[in-house]
VEXDREN-505438 format. One line per 5 residues: number of its first residue (from 1); for each residue x, y, z of C-alpha. Coordinates in Angstrom, 1 decimal. Layout:
<midrens>
NUM> X Y Z; ...
</midrens>
This chain:
<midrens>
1> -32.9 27.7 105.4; -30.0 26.5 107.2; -31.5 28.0 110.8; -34.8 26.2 109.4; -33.1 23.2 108.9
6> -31.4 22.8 112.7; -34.9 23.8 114.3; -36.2 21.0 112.3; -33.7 18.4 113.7; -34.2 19.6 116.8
11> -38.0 19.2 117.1; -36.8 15.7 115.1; -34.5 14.9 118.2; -37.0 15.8 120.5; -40.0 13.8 118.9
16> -37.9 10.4 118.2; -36.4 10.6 121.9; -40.1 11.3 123.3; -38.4 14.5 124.9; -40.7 17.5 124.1
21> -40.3 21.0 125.2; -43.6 21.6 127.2; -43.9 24.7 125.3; -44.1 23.0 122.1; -48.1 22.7 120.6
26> -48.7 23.4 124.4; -52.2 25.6 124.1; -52.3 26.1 128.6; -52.7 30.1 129.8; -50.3 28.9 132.7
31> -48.0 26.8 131.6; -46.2 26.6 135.4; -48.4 27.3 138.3; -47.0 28.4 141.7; -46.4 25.5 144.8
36> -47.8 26.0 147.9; -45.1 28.0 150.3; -43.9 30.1 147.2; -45.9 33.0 148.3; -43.2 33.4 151.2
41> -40.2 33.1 148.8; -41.9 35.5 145.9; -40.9 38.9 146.3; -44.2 40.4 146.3; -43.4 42.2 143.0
46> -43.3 38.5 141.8; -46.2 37.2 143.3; -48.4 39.9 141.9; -46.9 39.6 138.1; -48.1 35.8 139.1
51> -51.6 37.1 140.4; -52.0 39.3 137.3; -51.2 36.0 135.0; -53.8 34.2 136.7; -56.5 37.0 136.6
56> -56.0 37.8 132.6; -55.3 34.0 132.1; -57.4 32.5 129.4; -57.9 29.5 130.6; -58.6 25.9 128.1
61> -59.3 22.4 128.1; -55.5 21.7 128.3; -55.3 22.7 132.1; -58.7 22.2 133.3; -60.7 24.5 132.3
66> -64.7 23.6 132.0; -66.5 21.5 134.5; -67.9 18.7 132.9; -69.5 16.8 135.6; -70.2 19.6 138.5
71> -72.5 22.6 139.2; -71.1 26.3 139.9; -71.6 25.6 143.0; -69.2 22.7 143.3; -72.2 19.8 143.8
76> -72.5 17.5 141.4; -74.0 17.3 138.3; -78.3 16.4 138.4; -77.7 14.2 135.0; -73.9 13.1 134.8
81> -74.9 11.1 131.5; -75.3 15.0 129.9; -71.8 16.5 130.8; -70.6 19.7 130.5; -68.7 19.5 127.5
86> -69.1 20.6 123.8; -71.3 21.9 122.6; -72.6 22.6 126.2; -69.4 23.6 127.8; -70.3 27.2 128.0
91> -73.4 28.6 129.0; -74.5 32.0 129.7; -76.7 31.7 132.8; -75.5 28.6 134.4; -72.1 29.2 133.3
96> -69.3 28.0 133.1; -69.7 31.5 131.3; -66.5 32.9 130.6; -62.9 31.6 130.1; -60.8 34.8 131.8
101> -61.6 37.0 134.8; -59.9 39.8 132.6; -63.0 39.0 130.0; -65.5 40.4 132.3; -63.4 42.9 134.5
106> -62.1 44.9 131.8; -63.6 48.5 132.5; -61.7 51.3 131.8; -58.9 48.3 132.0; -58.1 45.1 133.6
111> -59.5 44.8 137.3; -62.5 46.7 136.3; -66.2 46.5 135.8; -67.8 44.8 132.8; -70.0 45.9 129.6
116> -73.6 44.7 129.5; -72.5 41.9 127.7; -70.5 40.4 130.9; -73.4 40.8 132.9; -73.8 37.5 135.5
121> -76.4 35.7 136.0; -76.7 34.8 139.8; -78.6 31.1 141.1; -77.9 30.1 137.9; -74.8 27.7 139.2
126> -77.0 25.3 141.1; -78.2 24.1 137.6; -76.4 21.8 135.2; -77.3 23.9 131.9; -80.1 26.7 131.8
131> -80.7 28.0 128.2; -82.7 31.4 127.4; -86.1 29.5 126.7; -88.4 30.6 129.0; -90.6 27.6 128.2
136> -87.6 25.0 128.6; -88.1 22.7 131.8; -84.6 22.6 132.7; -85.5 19.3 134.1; -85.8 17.7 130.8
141> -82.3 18.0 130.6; -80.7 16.6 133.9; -81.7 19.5 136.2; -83.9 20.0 139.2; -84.3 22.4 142.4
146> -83.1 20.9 145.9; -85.8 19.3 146.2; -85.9 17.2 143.2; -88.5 19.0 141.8; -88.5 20.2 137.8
151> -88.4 23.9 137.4; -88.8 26.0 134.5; -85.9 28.5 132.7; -88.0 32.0 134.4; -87.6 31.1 137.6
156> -83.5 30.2 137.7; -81.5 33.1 138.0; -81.1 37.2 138.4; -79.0 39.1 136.4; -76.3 41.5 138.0
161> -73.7 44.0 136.7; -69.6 43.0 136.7; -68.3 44.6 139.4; -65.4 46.7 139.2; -62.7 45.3 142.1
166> -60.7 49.0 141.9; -59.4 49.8 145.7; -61.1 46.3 146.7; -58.0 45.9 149.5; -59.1 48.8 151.4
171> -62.7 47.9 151.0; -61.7 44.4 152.4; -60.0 46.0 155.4; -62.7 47.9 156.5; -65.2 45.8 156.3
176> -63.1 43.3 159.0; -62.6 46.6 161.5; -66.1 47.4 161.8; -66.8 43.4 162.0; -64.3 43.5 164.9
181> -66.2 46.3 166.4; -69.6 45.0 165.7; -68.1 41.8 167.3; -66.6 43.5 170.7; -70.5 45.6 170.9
186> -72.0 41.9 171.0; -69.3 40.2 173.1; -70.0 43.4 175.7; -73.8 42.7 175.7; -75.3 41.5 179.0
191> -78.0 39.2 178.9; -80.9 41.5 179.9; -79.5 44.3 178.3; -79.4 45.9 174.4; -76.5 47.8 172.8
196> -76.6 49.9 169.8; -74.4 48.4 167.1; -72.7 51.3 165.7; -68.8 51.0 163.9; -67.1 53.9 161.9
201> -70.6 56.0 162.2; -72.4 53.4 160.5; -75.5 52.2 162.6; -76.7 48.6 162.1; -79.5 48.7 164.6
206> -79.7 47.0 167.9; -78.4 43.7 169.6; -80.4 42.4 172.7; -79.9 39.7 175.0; -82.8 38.3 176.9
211> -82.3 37.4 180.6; -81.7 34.3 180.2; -78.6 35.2 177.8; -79.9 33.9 174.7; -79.9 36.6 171.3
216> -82.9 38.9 170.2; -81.2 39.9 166.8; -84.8 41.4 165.7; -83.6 45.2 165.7; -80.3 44.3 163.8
221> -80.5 46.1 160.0; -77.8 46.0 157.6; -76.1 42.6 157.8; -77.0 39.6 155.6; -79.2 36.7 157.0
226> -75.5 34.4 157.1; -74.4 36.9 159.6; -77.0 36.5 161.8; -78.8 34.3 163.9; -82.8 33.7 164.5
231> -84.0 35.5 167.8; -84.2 33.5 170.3; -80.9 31.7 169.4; -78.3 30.7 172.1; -75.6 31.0 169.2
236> -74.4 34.5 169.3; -74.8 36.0 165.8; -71.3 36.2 164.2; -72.2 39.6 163.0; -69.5 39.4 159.7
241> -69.9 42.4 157.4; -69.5 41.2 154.1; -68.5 43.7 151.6; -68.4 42.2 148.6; -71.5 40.4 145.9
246> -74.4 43.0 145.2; -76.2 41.4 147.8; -73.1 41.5 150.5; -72.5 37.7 150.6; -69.0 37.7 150.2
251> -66.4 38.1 152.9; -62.9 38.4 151.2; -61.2 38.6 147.9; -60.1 34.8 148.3; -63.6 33.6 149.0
256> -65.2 35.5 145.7; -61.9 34.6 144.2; -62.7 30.2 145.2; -66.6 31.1 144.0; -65.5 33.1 140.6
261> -62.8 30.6 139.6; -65.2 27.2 139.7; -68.4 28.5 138.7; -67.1 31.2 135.5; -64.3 29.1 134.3
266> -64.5 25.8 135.9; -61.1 26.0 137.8; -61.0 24.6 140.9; -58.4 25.5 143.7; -57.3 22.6 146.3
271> -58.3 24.6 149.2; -62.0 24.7 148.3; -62.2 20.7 146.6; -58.9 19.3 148.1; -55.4 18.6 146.9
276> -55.1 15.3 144.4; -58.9 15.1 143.7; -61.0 16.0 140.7; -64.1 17.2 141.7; -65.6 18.3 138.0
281> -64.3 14.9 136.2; -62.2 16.9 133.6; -58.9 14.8 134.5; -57.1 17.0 135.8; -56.1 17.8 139.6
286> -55.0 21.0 141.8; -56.3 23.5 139.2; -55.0 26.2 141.5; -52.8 25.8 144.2; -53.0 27.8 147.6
291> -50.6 29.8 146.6; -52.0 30.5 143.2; -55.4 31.8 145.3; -53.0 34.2 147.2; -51.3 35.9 144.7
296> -54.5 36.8 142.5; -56.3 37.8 145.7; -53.6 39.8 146.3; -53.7 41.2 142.6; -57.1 42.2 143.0
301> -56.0 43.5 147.1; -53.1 45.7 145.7; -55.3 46.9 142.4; -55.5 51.4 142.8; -57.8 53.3 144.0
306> -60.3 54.8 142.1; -59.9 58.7 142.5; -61.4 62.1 140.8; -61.3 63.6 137.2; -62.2 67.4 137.1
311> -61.9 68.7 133.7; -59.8 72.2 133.5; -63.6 73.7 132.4; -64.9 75.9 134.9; -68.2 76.0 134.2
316> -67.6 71.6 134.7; -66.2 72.5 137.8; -68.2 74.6 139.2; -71.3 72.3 138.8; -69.2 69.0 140.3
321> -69.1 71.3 143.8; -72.4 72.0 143.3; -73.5 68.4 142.5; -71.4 67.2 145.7; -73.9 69.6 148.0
326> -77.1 69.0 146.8; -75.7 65.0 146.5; -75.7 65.6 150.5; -78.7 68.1 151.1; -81.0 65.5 149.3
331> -79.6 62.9 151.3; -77.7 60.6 149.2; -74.8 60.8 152.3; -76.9 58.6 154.2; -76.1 55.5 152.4
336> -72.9 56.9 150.2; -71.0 58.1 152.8; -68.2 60.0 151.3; -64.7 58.2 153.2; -64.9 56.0 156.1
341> -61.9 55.5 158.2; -59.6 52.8 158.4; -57.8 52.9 162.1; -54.5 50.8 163.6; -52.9 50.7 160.8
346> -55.8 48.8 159.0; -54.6 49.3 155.9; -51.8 46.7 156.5; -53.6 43.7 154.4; -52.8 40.8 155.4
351> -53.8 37.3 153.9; -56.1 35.0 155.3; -59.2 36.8 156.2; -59.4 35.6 159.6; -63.1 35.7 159.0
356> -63.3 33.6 156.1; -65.9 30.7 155.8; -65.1 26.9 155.3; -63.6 26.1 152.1; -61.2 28.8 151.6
361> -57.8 29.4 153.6; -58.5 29.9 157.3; -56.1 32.0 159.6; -53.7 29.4 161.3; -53.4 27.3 158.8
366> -50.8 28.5 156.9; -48.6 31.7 158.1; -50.0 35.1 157.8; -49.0 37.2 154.3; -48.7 40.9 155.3
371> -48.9 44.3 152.7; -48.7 47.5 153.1; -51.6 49.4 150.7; -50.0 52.3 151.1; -46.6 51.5 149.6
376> -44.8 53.3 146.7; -43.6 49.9 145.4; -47.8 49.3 144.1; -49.5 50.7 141.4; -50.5 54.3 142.0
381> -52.8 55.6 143.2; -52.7 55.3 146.3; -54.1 56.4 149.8; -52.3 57.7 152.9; -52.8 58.0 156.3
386> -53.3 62.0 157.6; -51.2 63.5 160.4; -53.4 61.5 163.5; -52.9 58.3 161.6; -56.5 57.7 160.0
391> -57.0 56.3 156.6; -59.9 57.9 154.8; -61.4 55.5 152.3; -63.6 57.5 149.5; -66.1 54.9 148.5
396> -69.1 56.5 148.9; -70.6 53.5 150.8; -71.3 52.7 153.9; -70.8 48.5 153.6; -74.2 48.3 154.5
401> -77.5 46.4 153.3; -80.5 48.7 152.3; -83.8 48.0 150.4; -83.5 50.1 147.2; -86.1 48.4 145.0
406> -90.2 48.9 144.7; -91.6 45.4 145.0; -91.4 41.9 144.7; -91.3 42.2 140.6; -88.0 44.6 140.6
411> -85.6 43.0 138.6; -83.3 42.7 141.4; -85.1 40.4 143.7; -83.3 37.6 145.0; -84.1 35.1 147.9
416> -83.5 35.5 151.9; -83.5 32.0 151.7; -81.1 30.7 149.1; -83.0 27.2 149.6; -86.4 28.6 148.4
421> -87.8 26.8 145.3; -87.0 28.4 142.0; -90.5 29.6 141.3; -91.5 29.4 144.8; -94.1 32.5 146.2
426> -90.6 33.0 148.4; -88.2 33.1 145.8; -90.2 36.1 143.9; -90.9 37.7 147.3; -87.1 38.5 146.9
431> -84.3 39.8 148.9; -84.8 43.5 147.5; -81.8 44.3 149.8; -78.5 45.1 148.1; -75.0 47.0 149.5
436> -74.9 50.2 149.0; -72.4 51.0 145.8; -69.7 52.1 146.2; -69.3 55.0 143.7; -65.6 55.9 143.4
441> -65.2 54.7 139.9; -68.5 54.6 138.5; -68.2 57.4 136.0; -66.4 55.4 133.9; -67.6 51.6 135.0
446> -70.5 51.6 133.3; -73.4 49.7 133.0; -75.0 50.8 136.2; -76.8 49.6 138.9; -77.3 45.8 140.4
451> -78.8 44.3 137.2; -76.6 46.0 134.7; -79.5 47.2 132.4; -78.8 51.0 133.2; -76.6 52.6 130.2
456> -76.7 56.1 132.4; -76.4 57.3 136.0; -79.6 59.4 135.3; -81.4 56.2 135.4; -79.4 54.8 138.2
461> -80.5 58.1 140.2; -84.1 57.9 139.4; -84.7 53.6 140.2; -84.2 54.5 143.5; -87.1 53.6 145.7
466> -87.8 51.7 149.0; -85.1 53.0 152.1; -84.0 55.8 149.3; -87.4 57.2 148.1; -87.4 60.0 149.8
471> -83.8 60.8 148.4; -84.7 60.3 144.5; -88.2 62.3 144.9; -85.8 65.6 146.1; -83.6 64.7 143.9
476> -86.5 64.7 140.7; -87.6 68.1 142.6; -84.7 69.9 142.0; -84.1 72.7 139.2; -82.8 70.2 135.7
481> -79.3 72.5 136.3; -79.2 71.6 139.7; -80.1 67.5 138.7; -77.5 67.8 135.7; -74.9 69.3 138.4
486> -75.9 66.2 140.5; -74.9 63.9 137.4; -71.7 66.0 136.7; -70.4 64.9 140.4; -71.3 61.3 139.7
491> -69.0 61.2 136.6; -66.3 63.0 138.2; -65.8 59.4 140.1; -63.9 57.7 138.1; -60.9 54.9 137.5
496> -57.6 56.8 136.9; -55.1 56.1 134.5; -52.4 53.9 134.6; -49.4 55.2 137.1; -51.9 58.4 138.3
501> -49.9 59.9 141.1; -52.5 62.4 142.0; -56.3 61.1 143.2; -57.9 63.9 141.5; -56.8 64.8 138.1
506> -58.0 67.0 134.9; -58.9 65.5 131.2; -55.1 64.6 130.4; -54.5 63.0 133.6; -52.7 65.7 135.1
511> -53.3 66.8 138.5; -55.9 69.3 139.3; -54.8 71.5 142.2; -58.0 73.7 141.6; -60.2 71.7 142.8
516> -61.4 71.9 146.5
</midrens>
């Protein structure tokens, strides 16, 4: 009573003096955020306990969470007289959907994949509130297409599995290598002349001049249309592989980072809407700081790799090494290229992406953040350089774009043209192109493919159509053991546990020096 009694007069003290620990009643996920220049005065021990806080943070009203008067895609609200706010401060397909990146990216544990349940609806964010009503116009209720024009609720957005962001640094830094190659290629190409744009033994096609210098980028496969240029351009296509997004239209952990943060939670960071403003009208200003955006990009940079789980069965085993040749004889290698290597070094990460787009951090404006992904000092495991100083990244993936679906109606489809008209002939016509998955992890990341609606890799295996046709029909043609040894392999990819030393390991997370 007596200990009672003095934390009484001190809240007392604190409430007649108007002096009140900011803790006190205080419902914020971040109470103290980091300034701008801490990220160079943060061990980086510090800086990604900081990026971990930010990434599980549950984020509320008290500190800005919500958007009640802008889109996902930072715009404006259509009807600013129908905010965002209760009961319409969540919504599942125009978000803001969720209120922590750890609620989605929680599969086998934080920085992974998501359940069904967290599956994303993409498109959605350039409406002010979509509801599940097919036979809603969303107009009626303060939304319309770019063009003004009302749209109804089955034409606004595509659903797509959470992906899991396990080994995303080394992912990152290969996708900038073979940009720098693709880039050097094009810089080499003489009007007149065409050059075969090959990186890291990946081809993506052809680049042609035309005498008079200007680009034929007709033959060029693989890249998204915002890499590109239209033939017949005098603006040399920019060529950026973008290895993140199912449809590969994010460059960089920062920029899906910027995109997550504003259109799941309604945080906004200062280096996408500015410093002192308040772009969503919630009343509150600098959301997340630059350095904030650094330290969970670097979170997600620094997360382990993915690795191998081989139980201590033979007959389990036995049928993995089986699975991995037929997975090549039937041509799955093709697309899921085992390891691709990271060269120079590349696996020093270094923050900014000097190929990231307006509206997140651009190299030269700030000074450059450099890590080691190899190093000790970060959660394990981790990858290592071989005796001639290549970097072998098992992603099974080959960064690239491919069409993988049947048709227009697949419930992938998504726009080339992200200005097509919701309901438009060329918004169902559909992009059908996605990146190829990268499988290290996926055996226990489920749901599984782009839209999330797969509970099995079976399935995954046998949706495959378009580019990979020919690849599912040998697969359906081999013996069921041979299929089932297939499937083995799959879920042999997996995330490992916590501290994992070893990149391939049996049931208990012990290493598995058997396998071979």
């Amino acid at each position: 009573m007596r200990l009672f009694a003095a934390n009484l007069a001190a809240i007392l003290l604190y409430a007649n003096t108007g002096i009140v620990p900011a803790q006190i009643g205080s419902e914020k996920s971040i109470p103290k955020h980091l300034q701008d220049g801490d990220e160079f005065r943060l061990s980086i021990a510090d800086l990604l306990k900081h990026g971990e806080k930010l990434f599980r943070a549950v984020w509320t009203v008290q500190e800005g969470g919500g958007r009640p008067l802008a889109k996902g895609t930072g715009a404006p609200l259509s009807d600013p007289g129908s905010p965002l706010i209760f009961p319409r401060n969540f919504n599942r397909i125009s978000a803001p959907d969720s209120n922590s990146c750890f609620g989605c990216h929680a599969q086998p544990r934080v920085g992974g994949g998501g359940d069904i349940v967290t599956n994303v609806f993409v498109l959605g964010q350039r409406f002010d509130f979509a509801t599940f009503d097919a036979a809603d116009p969303i107009a009626t209720r303060g939304s319309r297409d770019e063009l003004g024009r009302p749209v109804t609720q089955s034409s606004v957005a595509d659903e797509r599995a959470t992906i899991g962001m396990f080994g995303s640094g080394f992912i990152e830094m290969l996708a900038r290598q073979m940009t720098v190659e693709l880039q050097a290629i094009r810089d080499a190409t003489a009007p007149g002349a065409s050059r075969g744009l090959t990186t890291k033994g990946v081809s993506f096609g052809v680049i042609a001049r035309f005498s008079d210098g200007r680009w034929d980028t007709s033959r060029i496969e693989g890249l998204p249309a915002a890499s590109l240029v239209p033939a017949g351009s005098s603006t040399p296509p920019s060529l950026i592989v973008r290895p993140f997004s199912q449809a590969g239209r994010i460059v960089s952990l920062r920029e899906f980072s910027n995109n997550a943060f504003n259109q799941h939670h309604g945080i906004q960071s200062t280096e996408r809407f500015g410093t002192g403003t308040d772009p969503d009208g919630d009343g509150f200003v600098n959301e997340l700081t630059r350095a904030d955006v650094t330290a969970v990009t670097l979170f997600q940079a620094t997360l382990p790799v993915p690795g191998r789980m081989i139980p201590r069965d033979r007959a389990v085993e036995a049928a993995i090494q089986l699975g991995e040749v037929r997975f090549a004889e039937i041509g799955c290698t093709a697309c899921h290229i085992p390891a691709l290597p990271l060269t120079r070094e590349g696996w020093i990460y270094t923050e900014p992406n000097p190929f990231n787009p307006p509206g997140n951090l651009q190299a030269g404006e700030t000074r450059e953040l450099r890590i080691d992904l190899t190093s000790d000092q970060l959660p394990q495991p981790r990858l290592q350089p071989d005796k001639n100083g290549v970097l072998y990244v098992p992603a099974f993936t080959d960064l690239k774009l491919h069409d993988i679906c049947s048709g227009p109606a697949d419930p992938n489809a998504e726009p080339l043209d992200m200005q097509a008209t919701p309901g438009s002939a060329e918004f169902f016509a559909g992009n059908r192109r996605f990146l190829t998955k990268k499988l290290w992890g996926a055996g226990n990341e489920p749901p599984f493919f782009h839209h999330g609606r797969f509970t099995t890799l079976r399935e995954s295996v046998l949706a495959h159509s378009g580019e990979a046709l020919a690849s599912r029909t040998a697969f359906e043609r081999l013996p069921a053991a041979e299929q089932d040894a297939v499937i083995e392999m799959l879920k042999s990819l997996q995330v490992l546990p916590p501290n994992t030393r070893s990149l391939v390991v049996d049931e208990d997370g012990n290493p598995q020096p058997s396998y071979r």
